[in-house]
N, C-alpha and C positions, 0 to 999 in steps of 0.2 A: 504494500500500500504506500511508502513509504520511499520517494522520489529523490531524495533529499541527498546533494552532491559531496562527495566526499572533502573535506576540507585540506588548505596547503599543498595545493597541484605547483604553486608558484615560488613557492617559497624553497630559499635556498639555505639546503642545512648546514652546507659548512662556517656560518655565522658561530654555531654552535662549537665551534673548534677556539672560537675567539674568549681570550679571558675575559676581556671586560663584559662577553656578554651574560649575565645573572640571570638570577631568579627571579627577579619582576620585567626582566624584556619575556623569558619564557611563558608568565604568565599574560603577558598582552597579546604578542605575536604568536604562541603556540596555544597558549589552555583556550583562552578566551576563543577564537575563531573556531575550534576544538568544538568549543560547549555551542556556541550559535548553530553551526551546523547542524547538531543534534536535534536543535526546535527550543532550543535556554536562551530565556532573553531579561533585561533587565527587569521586565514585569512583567504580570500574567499567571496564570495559574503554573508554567510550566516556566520558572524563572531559576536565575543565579543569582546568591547572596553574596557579596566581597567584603571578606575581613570582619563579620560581626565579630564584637566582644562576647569572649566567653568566659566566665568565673572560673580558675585553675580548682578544681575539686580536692587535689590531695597536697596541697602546700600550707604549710602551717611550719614557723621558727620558734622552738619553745612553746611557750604556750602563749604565745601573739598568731594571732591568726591574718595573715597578710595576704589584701585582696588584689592577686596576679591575675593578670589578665590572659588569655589565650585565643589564638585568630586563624581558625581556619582559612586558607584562601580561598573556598568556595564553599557553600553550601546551598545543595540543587534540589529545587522543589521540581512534583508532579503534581498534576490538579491538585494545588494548593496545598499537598502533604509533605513535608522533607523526608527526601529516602534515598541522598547519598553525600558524602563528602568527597571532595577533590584539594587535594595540599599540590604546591609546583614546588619543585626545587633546579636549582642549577643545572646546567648541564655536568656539570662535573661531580654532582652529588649521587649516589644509585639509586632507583627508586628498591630496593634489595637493602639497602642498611638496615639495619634492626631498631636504630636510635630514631628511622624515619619512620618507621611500622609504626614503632608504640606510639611515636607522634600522633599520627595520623588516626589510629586506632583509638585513643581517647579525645579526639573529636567526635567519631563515630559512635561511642557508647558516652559523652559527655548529657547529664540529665535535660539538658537543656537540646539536644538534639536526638539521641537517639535512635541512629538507622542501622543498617543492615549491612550499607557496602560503604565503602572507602576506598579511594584510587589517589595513585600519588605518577606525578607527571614530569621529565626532567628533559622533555623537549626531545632527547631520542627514544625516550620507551614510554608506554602507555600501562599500568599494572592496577589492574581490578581485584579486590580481597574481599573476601566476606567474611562478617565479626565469629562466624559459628567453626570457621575450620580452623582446621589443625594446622600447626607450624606456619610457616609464610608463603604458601604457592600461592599467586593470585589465580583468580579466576577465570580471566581476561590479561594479557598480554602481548604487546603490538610494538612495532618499533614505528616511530610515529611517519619516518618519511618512506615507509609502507603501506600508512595509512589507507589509499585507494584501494589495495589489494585485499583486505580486509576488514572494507568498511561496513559491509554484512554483519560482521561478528562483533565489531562495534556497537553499531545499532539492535543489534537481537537482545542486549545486554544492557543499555543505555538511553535510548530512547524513551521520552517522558509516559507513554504510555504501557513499556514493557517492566523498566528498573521495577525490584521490587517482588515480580512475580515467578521470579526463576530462582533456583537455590536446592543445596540437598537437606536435607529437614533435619539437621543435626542439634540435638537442645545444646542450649549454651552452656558450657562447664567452667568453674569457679578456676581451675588451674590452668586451664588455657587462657583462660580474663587474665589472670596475673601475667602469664608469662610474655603476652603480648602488650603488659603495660610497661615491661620492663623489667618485674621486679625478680630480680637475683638466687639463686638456690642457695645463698649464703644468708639471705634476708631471715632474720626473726619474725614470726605473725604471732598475733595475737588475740586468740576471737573469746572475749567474754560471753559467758552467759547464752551458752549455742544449747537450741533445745535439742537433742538426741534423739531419734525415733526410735532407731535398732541398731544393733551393733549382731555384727558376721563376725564370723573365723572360719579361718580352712588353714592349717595346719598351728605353726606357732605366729602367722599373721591374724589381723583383727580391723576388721572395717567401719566405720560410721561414714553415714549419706546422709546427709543434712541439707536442704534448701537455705540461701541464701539469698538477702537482696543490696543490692548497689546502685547508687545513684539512679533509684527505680527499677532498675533493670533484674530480674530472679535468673540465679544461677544454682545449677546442681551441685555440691562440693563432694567430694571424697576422702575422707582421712586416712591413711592407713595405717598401723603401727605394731609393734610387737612386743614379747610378754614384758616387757620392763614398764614400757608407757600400760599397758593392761593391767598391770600390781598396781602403777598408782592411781589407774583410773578406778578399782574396786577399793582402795583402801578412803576415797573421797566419797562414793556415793552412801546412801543411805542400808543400815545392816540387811533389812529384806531385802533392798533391790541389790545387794552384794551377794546374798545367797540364790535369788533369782538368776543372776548372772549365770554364775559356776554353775547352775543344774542346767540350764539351758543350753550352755557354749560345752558340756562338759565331752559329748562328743563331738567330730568337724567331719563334712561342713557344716552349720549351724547357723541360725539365724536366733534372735533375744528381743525381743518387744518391749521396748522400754514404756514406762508413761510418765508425762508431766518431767523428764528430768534432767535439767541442764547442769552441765559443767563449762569450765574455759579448758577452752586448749589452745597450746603453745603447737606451732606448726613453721614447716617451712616448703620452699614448693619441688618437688622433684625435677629427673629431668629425661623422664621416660614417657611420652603419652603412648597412651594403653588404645585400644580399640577391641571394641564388641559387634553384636548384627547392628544395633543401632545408632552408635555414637563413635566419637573419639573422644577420651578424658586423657587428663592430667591430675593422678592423685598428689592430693597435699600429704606428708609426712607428720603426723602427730609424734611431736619432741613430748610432750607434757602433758598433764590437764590440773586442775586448780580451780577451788570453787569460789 
């Protein structure tokens, strides 16, 4: 249905070879003509936003809470709903950095925006990502002064009335959240007061699945831990539910139905994601628990 001419027939890429040329020539002469093409235009139901301010979610010095600002270079609506971000970087930057994912990727799950895809753009590659998969493949990747050649695959994915409705239906896990925010296998976490539904075992390991939520958004978490973290976690809970435990878990595999019972646990993030028939996870490691 969809007649709409591939963009930059004209344009000469070895400018891109040029130091002085940066990240804001990329995003005039490359994002922007990019996104027009598509049917994004300054306004209308099917527009691009430049540079809104966004409140930095996880920055706090001590205990001053200081209000950072953070700017996506694009944020693209479809009949009037937002359901993708777009960051530009240099030519000389990779849209592959890890420091530009998480970037990028807590725009995308930022409470104030909230979509699904995020693409980061550096004038020779085009790379589409969805917030649910695992590790960094994008979805979509093009080198941009190919562009013609694969503007079908472009558009199938990007166009204001497609974005949005394609994707593999993976639920969002709590340790992949982390690990594309950045945060470290050396990082300490800390989650008070987490209500525990059930607790597994299958040999001398032990599991809790707990629902979590972040800046609105609900993720599945995974603990995992073994008999040391499981002495301290029965010497905290309550004497029935301590006895309840042991009869339940006494043979494996096993499953224990807890009720009403929170603990804290000290965790930190592995660096294996796991996969099943229906998802990919990243189990968080339980170091502790502490009531």
């Amino acid at each position: 249905m969809c007649r709409m001419e591939a963009p930059l027939s004209g344009f000469d890429f070895s400018v891109l070879d040029d130091p002085e040329y940066k990240e804001d020539a990329v995003r005039e002469d490359i994002v922007a003509p990019l996104l027009r093409a598509l049917g994004y235009g300054p306004v209308g139901p099917d527009r691009m936003v430049r540079s809104r301010a966004l409140m930095h979610p996880y920055v706090s010095i001590g205990s001053i809470k200081r209000q950072i600002k953070i700017y996506p270079d694009y944020l693209l609506y479809a009949q009037n709903e937002l359901k993708w971000v777009l960051d530009a970087k240099s030519p000389r930057e990779s849209v592959d950095d890890p420091e530009h994912l998480s970037q990028t990727y807590t725009y995308a799950v930022h409470r104030d925006v909230r979509v699904d895809w995020y693409a980061l753009c550096n004038g020779r590659d085009l790379a589409v990502y969805h917030v649910a998969d695992m590790g960094s493949v994008p979805r979509l990747r093009v080198r941009v002064r190919d562009i013609a050649s694969c503007w079908n695959d472009v558009k199938s994915l990007l166009l204001p009335p497609v974005i949005g409705t394609l994707g593999k239906p993976f639920a969002k896990d709590f340790g992949i959240h982390l690990l594309k925010l950045g945060i470290d296998h050396s990082v300490k976490l800390i989650f008070p007061q987490v209500l525990v539904p059930l607790l597994g075992r299958q040999g001398d390991r032990y599991t809790i699945c707990v629902n979590t939520k972040t800046e609105a958004s609900e993720y599945a978490a995974c603990f995992d831990f073994g008999s040391d973290a499981y002495t301290q976690l029965l010497s905290i809970v309550s004497a029935p539910m301590r006895s309840q435990l042991e009869r339940a878990l006494e043979n494996e595999p096993a499953i224990a139905f807890l009720q009403s019972t929170y603990v804290g646990i000290r965790a930190k993030v592995t660096r294996q994601i796991l996969e099943n028939n229906n998802e990919h996870y990243l189990p968080l490691e339980a170091t502790g628990f502490f009531t």
